[in-house]
C-alpha positions as a Markdown table, in Angstrom:
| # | Residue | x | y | z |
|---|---|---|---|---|
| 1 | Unk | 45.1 | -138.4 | 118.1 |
| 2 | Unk | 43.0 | -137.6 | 115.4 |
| 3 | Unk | 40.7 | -139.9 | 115.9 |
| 4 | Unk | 40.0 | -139.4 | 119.3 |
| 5 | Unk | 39.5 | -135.7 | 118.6 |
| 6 | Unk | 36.3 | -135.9 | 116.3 |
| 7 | Unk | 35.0 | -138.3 | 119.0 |
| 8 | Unk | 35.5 | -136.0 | 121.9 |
| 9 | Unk | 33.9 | -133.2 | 119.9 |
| 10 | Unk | 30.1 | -135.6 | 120.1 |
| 11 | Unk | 31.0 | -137.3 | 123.1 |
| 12 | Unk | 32.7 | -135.6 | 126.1 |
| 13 | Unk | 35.8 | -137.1 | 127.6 |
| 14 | Unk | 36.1 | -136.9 | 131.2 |
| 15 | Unk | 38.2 | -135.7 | 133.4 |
| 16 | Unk | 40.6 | -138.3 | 135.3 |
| 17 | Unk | 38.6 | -137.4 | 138.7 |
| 18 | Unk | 35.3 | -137.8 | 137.5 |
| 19 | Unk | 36.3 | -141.2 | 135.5 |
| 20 | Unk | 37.0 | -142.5 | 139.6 |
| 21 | Unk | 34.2 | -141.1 | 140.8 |
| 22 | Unk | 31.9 | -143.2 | 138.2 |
| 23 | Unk | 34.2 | -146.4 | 138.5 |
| 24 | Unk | 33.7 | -145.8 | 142.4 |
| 25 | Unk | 29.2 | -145.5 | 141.5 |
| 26 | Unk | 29.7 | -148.4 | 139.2 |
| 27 | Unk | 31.0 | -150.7 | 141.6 |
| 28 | Unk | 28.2 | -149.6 | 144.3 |
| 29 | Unk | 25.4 | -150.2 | 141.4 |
| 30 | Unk | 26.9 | -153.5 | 140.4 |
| 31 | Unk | 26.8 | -155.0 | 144.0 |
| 32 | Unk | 23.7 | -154.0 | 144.6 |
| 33 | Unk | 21.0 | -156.8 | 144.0 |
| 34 | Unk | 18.8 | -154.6 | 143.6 |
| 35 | Unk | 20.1 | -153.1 | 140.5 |
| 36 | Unk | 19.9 | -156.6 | 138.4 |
| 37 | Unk | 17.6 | -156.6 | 135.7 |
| 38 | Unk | 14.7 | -159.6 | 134.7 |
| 39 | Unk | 17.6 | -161.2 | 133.2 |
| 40 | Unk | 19.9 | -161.0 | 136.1 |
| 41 | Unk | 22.2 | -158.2 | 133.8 |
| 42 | Unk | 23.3 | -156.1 | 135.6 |
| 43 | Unk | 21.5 | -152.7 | 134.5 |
| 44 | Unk | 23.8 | -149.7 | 133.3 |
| 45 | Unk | 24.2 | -147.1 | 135.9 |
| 46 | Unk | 22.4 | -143.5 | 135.5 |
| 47 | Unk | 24.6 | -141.2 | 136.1 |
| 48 | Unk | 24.0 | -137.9 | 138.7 |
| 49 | Unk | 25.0 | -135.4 | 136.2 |
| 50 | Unk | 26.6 | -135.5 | 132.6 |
| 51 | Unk | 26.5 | -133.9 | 129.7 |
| 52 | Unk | 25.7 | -134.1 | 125.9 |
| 53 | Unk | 27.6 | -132.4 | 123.4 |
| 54 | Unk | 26.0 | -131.5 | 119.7 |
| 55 | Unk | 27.6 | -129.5 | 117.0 |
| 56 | Unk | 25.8 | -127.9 | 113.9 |
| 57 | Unk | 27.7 | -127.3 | 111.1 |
| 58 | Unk | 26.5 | -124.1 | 109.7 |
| 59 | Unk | 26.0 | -123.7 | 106.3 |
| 60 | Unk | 26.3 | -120.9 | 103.5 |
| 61 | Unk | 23.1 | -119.7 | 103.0 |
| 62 | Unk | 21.6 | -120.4 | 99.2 |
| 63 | Unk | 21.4 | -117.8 | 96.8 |
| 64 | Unk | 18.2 | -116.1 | 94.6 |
| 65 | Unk | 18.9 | -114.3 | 91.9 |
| 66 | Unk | 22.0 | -112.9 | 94.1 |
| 67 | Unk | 19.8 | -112.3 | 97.4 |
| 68 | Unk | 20.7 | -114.9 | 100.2 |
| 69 | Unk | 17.8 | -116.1 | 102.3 |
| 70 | Unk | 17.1 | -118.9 | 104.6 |
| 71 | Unk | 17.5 | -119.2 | 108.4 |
| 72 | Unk | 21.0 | -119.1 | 109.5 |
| 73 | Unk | 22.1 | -121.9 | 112.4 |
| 74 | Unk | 25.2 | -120.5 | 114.1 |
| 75 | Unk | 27.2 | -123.6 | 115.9 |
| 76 | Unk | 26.1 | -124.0 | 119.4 |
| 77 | Unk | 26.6 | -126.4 | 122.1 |
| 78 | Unk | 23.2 | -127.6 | 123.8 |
| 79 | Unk | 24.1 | -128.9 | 127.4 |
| 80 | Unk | 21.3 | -130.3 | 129.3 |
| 81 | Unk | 21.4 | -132.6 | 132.6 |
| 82 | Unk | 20.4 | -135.9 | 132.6 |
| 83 | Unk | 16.9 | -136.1 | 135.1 |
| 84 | Unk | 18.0 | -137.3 | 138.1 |
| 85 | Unk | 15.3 | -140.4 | 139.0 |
| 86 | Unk | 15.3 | -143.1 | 141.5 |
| 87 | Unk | 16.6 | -146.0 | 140.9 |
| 88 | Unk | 13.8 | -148.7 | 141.3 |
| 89 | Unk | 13.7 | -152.0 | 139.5 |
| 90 | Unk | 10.9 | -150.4 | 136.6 |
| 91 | Unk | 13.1 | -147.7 | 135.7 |
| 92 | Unk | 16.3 | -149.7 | 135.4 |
| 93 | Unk | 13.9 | -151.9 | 132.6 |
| 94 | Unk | 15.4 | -151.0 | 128.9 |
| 95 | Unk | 12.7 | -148.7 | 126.8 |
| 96 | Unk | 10.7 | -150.5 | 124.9 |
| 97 | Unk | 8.2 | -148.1 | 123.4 |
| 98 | Unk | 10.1 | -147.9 | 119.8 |
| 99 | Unk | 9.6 | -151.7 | 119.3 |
| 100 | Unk | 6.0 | -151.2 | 120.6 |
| 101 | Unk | 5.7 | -148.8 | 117.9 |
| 102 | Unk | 7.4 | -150.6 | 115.4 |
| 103 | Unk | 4.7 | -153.5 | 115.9 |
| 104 | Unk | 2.2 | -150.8 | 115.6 |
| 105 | Unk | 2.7 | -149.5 | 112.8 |
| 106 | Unk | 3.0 | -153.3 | 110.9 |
| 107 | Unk | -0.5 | -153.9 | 112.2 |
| 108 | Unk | -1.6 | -150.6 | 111.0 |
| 109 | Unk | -0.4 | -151.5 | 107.5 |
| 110 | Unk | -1.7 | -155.1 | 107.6 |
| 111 | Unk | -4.8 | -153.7 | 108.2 |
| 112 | Unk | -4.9 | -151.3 | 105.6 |
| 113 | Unk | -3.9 | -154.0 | 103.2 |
| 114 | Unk | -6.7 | -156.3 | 104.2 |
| 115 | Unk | -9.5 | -153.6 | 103.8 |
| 116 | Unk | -8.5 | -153.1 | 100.5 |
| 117 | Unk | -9.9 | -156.8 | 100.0 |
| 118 | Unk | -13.6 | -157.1 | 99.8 |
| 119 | Unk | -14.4 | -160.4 | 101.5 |
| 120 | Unk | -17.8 | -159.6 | 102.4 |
| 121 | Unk | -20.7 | -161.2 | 99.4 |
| 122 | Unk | -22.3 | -158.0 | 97.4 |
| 123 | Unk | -25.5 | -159.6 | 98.2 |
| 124 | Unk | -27.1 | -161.2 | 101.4 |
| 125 | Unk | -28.0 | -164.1 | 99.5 |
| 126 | Unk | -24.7 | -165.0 | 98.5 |
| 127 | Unk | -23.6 | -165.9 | 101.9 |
| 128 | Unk | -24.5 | -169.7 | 100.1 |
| 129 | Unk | -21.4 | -170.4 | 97.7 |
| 130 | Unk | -20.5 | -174.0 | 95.3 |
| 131 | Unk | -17.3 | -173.8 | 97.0 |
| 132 | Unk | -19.1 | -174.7 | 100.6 |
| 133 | Unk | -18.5 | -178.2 | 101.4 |
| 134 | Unk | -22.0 | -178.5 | 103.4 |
| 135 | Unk | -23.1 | -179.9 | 106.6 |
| 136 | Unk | -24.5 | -182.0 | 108.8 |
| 137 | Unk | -28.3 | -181.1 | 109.5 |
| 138 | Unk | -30.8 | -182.9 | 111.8 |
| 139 | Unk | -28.9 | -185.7 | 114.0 |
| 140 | Unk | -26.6 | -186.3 | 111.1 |
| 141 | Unk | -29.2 | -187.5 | 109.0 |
| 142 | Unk | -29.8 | -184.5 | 106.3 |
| 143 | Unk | -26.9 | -183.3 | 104.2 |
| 144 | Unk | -27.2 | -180.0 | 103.2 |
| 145 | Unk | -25.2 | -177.7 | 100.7 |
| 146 | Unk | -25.8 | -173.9 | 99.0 |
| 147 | Unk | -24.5 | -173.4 | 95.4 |
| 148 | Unk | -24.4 | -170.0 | 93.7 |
| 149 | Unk | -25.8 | -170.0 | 90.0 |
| 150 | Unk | -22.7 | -169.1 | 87.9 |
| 151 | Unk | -23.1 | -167.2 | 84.8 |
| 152 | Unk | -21.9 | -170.3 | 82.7 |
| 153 | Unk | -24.7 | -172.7 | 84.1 |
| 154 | Unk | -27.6 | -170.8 | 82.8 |
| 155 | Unk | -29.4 | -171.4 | 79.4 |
| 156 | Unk | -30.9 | -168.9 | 76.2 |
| 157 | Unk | -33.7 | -168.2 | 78.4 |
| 158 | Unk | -31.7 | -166.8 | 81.1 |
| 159 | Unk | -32.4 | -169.6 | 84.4 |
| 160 | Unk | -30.0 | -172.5 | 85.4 |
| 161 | Unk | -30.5 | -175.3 | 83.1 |
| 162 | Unk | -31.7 | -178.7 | 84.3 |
| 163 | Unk | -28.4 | -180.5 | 84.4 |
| 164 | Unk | -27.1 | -177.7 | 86.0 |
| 165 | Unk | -29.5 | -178.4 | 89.0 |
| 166 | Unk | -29.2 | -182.1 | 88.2 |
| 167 | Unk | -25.2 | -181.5 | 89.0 |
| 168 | Unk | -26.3 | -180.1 | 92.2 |
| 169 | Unk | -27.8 | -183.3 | 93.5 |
| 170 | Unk | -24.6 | -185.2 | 92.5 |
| 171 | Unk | -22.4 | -182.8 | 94.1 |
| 172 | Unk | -24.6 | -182.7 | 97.5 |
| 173 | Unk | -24.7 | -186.5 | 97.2 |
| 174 | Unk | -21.1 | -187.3 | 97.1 |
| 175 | Unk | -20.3 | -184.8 | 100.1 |
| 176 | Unk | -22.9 | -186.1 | 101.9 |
| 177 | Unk | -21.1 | -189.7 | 101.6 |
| 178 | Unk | -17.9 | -187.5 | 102.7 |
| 179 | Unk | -18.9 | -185.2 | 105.4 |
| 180 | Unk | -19.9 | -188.7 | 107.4 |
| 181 | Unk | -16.6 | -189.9 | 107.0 |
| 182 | Unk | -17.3 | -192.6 | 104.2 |
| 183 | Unk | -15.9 | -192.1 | 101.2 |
| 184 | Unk | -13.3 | -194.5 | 99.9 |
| 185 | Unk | -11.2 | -194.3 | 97.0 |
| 186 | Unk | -14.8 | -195.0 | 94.3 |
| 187 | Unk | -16.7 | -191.8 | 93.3 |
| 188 | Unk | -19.2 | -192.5 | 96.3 |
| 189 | Unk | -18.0 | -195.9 | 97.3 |
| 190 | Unk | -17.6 | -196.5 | 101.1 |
| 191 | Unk | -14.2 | -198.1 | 102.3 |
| 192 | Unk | -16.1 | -201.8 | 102.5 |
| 193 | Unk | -17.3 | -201.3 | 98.9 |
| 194 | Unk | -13.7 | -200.4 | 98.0 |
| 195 | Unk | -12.3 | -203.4 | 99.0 |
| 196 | Unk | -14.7 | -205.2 | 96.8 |
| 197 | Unk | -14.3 | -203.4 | 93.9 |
| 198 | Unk | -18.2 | -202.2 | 94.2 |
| 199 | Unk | -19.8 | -198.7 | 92.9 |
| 200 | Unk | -22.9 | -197.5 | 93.1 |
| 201 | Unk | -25.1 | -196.9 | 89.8 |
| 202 | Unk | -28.7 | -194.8 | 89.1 |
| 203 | Unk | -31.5 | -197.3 | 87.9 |
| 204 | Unk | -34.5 | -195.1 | 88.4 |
| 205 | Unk | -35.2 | -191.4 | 89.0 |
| 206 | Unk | -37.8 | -188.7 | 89.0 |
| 207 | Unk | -37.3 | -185.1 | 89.2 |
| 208 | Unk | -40.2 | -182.3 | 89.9 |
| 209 | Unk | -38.9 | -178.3 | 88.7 |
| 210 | Unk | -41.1 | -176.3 | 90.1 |
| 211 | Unk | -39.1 | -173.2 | 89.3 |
| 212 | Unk | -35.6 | -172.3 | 87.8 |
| 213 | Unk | -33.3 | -170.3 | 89.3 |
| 214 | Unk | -31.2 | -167.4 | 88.0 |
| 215 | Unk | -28.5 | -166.0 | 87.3 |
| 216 | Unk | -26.5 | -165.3 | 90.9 |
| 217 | Unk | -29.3 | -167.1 | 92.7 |
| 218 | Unk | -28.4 | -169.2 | 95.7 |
| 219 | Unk | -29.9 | -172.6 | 96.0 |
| 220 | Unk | -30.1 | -175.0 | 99.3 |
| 221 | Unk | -29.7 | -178.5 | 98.2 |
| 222 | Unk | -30.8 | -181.0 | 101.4 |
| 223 | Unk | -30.4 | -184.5 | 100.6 |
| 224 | Unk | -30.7 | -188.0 | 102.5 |
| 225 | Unk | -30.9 | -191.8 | 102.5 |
| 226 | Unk | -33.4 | -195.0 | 103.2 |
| 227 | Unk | -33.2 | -198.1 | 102.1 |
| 228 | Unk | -34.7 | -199.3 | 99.5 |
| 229 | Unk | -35.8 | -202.9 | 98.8 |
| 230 | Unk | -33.0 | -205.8 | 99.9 |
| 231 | Unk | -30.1 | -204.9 | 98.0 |
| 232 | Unk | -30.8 | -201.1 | 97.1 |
| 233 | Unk | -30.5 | -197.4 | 98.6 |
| 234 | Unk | -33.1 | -195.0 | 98.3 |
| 235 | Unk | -31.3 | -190.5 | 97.7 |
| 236 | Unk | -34.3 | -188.0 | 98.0 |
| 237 | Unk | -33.3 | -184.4 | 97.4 |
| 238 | Unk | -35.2 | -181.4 | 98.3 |
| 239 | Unk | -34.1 | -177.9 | 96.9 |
| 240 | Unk | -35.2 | -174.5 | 97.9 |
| 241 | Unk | -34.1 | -170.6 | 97.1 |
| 242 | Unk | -32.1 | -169.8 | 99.7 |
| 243 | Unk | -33.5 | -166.3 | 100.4 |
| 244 | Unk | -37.1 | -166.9 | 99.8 |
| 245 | Unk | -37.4 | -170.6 | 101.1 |
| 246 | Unk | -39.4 | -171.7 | 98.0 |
| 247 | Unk | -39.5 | -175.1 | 96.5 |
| 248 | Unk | -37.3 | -175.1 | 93.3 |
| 249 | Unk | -36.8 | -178.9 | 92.7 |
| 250 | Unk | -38.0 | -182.2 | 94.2 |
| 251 | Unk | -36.3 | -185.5 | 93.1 |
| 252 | Unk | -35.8 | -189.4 | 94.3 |
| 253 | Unk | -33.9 | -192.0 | 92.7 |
| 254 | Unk | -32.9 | -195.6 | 93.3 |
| 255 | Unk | -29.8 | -196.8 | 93.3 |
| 256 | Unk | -27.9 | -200.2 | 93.3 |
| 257 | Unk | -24.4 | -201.7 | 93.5 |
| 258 | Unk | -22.5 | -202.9 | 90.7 |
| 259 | Unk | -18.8 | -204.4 | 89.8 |
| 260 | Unk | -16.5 | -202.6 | 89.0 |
| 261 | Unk | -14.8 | -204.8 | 87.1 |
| 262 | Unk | -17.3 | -207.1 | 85.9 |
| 263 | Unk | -19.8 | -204.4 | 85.2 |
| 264 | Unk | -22.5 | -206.3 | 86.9 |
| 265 | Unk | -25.1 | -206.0 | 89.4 |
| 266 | Unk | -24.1 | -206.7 | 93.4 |
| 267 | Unk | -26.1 | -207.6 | 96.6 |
| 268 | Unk | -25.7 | -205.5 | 99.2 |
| 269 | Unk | -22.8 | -207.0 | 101.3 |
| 270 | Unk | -23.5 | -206.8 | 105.1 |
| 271 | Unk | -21.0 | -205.0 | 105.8 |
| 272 | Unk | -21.7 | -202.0 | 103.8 |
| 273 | Unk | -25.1 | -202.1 | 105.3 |
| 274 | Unk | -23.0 | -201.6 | 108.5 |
| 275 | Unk | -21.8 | -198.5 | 107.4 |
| 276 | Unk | -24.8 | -197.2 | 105.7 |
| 277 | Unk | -27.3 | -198.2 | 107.7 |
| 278 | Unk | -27.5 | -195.9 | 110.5 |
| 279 | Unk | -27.9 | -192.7 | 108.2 |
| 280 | Unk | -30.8 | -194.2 | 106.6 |
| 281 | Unk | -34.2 | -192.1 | 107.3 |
| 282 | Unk | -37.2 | -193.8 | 107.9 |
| 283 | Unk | -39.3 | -191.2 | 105.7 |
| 284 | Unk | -41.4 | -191.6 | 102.7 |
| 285 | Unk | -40.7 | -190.7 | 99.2 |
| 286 | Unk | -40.5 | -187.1 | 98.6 |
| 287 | Unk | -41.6 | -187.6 | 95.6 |
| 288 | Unk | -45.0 | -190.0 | 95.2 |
| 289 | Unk | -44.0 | -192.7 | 92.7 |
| 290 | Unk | -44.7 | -192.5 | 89.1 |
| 291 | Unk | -45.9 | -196.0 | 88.6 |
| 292 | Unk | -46.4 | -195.8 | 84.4 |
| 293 | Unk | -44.9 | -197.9 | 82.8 |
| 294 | Unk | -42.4 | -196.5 | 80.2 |
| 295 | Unk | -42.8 | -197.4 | 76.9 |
| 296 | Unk | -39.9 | -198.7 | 74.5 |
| 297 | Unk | -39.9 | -196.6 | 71.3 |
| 298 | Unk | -39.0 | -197.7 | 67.7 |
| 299 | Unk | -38.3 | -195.8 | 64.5 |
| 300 | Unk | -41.7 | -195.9 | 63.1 |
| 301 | Unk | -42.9 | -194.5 | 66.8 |
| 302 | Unk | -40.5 | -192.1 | 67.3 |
| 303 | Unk | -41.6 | -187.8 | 65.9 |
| 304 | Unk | -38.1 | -187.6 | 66.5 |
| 305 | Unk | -33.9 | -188.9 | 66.0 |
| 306 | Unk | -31.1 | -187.6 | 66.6 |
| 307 | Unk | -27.9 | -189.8 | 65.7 |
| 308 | Unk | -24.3 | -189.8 | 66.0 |
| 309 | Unk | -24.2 | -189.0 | 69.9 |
| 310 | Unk | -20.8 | -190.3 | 70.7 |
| 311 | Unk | -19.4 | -189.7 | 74.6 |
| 312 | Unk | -16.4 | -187.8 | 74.8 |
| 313 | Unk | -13.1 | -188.5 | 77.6 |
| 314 | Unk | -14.7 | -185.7 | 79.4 |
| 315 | Unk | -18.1 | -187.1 | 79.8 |
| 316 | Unk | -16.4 | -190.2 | 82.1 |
| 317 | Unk | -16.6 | -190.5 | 85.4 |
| 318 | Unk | -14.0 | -191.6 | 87.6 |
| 319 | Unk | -15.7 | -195.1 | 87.6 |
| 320 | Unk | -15.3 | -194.7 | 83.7 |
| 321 | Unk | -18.6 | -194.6 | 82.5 |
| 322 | Unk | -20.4 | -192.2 | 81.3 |
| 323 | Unk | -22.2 | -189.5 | 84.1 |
| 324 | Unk | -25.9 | -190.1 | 84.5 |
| 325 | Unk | -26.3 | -186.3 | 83.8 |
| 326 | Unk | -24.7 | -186.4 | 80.6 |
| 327 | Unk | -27.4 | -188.7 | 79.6 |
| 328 | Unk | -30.3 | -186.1 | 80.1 |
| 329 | Unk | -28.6 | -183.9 | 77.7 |
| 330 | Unk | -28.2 | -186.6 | 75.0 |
| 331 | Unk | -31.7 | -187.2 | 75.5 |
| 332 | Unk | -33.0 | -183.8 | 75.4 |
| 333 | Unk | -30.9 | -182.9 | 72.1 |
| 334 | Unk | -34.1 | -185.0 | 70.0 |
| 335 | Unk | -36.7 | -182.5 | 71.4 |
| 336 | Unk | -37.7 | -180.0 | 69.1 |
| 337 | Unk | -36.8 | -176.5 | 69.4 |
| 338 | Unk | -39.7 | -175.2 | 68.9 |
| 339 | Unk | -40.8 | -177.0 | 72.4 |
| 340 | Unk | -37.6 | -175.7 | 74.4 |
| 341 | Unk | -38.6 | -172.4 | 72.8 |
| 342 | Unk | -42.3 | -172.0 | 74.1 |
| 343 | Unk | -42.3 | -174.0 | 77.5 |
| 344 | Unk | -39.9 | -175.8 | 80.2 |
| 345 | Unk | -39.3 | -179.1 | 81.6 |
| 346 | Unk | -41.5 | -179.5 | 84.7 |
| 347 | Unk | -40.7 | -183.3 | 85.4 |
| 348 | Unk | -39.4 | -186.4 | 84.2 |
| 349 | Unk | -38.6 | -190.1 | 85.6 |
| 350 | Unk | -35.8 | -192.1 | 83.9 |
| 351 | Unk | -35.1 | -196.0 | 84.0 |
| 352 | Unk | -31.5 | -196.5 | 83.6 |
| 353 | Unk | -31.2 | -200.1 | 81.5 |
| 354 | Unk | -27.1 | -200.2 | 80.6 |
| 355 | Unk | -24.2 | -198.2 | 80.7 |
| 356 | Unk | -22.1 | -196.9 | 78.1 |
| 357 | Unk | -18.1 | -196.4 | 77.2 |
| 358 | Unk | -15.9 | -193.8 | 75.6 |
| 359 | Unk | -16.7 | -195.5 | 71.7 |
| 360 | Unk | -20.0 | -196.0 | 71.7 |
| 361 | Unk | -22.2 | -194.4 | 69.0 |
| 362 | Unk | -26.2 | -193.0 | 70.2 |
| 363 | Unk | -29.3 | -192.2 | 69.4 |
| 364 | Unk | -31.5 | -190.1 | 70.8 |
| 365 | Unk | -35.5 | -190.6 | 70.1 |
| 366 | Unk | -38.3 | -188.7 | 71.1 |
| 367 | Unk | -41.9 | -188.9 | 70.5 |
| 368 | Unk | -44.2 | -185.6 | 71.8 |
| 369 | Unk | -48.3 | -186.0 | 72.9 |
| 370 | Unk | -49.6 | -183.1 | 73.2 |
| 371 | Unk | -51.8 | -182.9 | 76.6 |
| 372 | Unk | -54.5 | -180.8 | 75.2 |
| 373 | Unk | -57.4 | -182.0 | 72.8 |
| 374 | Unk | -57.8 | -178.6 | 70.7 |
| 375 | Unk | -53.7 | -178.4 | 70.4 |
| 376 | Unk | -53.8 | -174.7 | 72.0 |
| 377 | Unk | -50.1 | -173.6 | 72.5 |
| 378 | Unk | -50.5 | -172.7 | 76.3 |
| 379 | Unk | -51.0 | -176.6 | 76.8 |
| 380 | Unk | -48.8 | -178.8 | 78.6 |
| 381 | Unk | -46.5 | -181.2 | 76.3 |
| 382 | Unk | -45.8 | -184.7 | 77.6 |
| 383 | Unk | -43.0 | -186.6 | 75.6 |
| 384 | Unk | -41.6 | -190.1 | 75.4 |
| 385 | Unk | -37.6 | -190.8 | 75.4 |
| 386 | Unk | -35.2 | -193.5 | 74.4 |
| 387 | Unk | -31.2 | -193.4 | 74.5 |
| 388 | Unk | -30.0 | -196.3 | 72.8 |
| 389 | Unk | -26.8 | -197.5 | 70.9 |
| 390 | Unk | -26.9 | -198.1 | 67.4 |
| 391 | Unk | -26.9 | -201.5 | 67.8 |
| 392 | Unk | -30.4 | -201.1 | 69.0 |
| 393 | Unk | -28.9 | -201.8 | 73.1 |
| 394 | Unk | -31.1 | -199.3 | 75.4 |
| 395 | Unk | -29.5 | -197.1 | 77.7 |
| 396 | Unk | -32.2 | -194.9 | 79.2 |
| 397 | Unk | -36.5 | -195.0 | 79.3 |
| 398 | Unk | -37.3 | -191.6 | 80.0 |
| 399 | Unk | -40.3 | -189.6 | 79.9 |
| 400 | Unk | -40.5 | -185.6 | 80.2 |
| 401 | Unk | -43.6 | -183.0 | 81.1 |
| 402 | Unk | -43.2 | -180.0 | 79.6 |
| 403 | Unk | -45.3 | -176.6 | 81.1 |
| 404 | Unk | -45.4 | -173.2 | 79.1 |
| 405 | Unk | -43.1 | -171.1 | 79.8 |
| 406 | Unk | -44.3 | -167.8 | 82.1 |
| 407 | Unk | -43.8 | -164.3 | 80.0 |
| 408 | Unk | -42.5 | -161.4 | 81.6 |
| 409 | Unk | -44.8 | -158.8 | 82.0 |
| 410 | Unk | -48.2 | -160.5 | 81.6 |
């Protein structure tokens, strides 16, 4: 009894002659077709006239410093009719505006959370970033690929080093393979070559810096293929600034196949010509070749040795030999600072004679000729390389030009 009290005092409880009336409106809205929802529920009638009951429970007004204030709610009964509307099938549909504005408001907050993230680059230019795969360019022929300069790829004088851009033509050169769908399990192997244990090695390059880029600066790496002789491929690779268009670097290179597991040279199996074949360009050089002949030095030719080289695990490959880049580094640690100091590599062309492992022990020689008859310091430098075990085995030719370095401000 008590129970039902508190209920009747929020809900009414009707009298017996009204609870026949609705049975009696019930039944007519239930057999009415008319009154089914989308689901075929049948929709709860809407009564002619009813009422609502609310009670506030008033409440001793709070005290300050003795002095009661505060609006006073006496306990009232509000009694309102419910509008009388048609009954058509729209407003027989449930209300759905609170879920609409549930889903409002979670949009509203997703998109406040998401423009708190700053997606967009600081700087036009850095729309090109190292973490963009590339494309496809020019009937599928040209690869191309835009790498930031990060902070930890540039050098004391404040531009990307050359193995930094060197890393660059690697990178573009693998994902080029990629991109066209052949890449196999070999760092650059197609599937063909992987089922014959075959990888592809450097024997010649030449390189051409006509600028460096800094720090932030976005390059655009294109690269591409021709053949090159019966049993070789020819990679040329042209990179410009991405936001000024101008040349930065220039290079071609020659490259053969090679065992895996022997560790010797290959022909060029058909069927990887197959594959290749129809990506090569029939294009010239973009570099003109350097036909000098590289000469071999000795100890009693060399201005310059540096010994005890030794490869570390992280200079392999996943072919497990050392990375061709690596080797410019070795070779560049014999050049005197004095040279790295007052002018910049503009070029060099490397013969690559032999690979080497994990435990092998270099050298590094250099010998420099300087390009200019009085010996004036704003001369161009020309130097001769050799990478070699200490057995005396050659590993890399290589020669360098060297240009003065431009001063800021003159």
């Amino acid at each position: 009894m008590l129970a039902s009290t508190k209920v009747s005092a929020f809900f009414p409880v009707p009298s017996s002659s009204s609870v026949v009336s609705a049975k009696a409106s019930l039944k007519a809205v239930t057999d009415s077709p008319e009154n089914l929802d989308v689901r075929g529920i049948v929709a709860k009638p809407i009564l002619s006239s009813g009422t609502m009951e609310v009670k506030a429970q008033a409440q001793a007004l709070p005290k300050v410093n003795g002095t009661k204030f505060g609006l006073k709610i006496d306990a009232q009964k509000i009694e309102e009719d419910a509008p009388s509307a048609s009954r058509t099938f729209y407003n027989q549909l449930p209300d759905w505006s609170f879920l609409f504005a549930a889903i409002t408001t979670i949009f509203l907050a997703a998109e406040k959370q998401f423009t708190l993230i700053d997606w967009k680059p600081r700087r036009p230019d850095m729309l090109g970033d190292a973490f963009d795969l590339g494309k496809i360019m020019q009937d599928g022929l040209v690869f191309r690929q835009n790498f930031s300069v990060r902070s930890y790829e540039i050098g004391a004088d404040g531009t990307a080093s050359i193995e930094t851009l060197m890393n660059h033509l690697q990178e573009t050169a693998l994902n080029h393979v990629r991109s066209a769908g052949l890449l196999g399990d070999g760092f650059g192997s197609t599937p063909q070559m992987s089922k014959r244990n075959l990888i592809w090695v450097v024997t010649k390059m030449q390189v051409l810096v006509e600028q460096y880029p800094s720090w932030e600066d976005v390059v655009e790496v294109d690269t591409w293929v021709a053949p090159s002789g019966k049993h070789g491929m020819r990679r040329d690779w042209h990179v410009h600034d991405y936001q000024t268009g101008q040349t930065v670097l220039r290079a071609t290179s020659v490259w053969v196949m090679m065992n895996k597991q022997t560790r010797r040279l290959s022909k060029l199996p058909e069927e990887v010509r197959e594959e290749i074949g129809s990506y090569f360009v029939d294009h010239d050089p973009v570099i003109n070749e350097d036909s000098r002949k590289l000469p071999k030095l000795e100890d009693n030719t060399a201005d310059y040795v540096r010994r005890g080289l030794t490869p570390r695990w992280g200079d392999l490959d996943i072919n497990q030999h050392v990375n061709n880049v690596k080797y410019i580094g070795w070779i560049l640690e014999s050049v005197p600072t004095s040279i790295l100091e007052s002018h910049e590599l503009a070029g060099m062309t490397l013969e690559y004679r032999r690979e080497c492992g994990r435990d092998s022990m270099l050298q590094s020689l250099s010998a420099v000729s300087d390009k200019s008859p009085d010996g004036s310091p704003d001369a161009s430098i020309e130097c001769q390389h050799l990478l070699r075990m200490e057995c005396g085995a050659e590993i890399v030719r290589c020669r360098t030009d060297w240009r003065p370095k431009c001063v800021q401000g003159l």
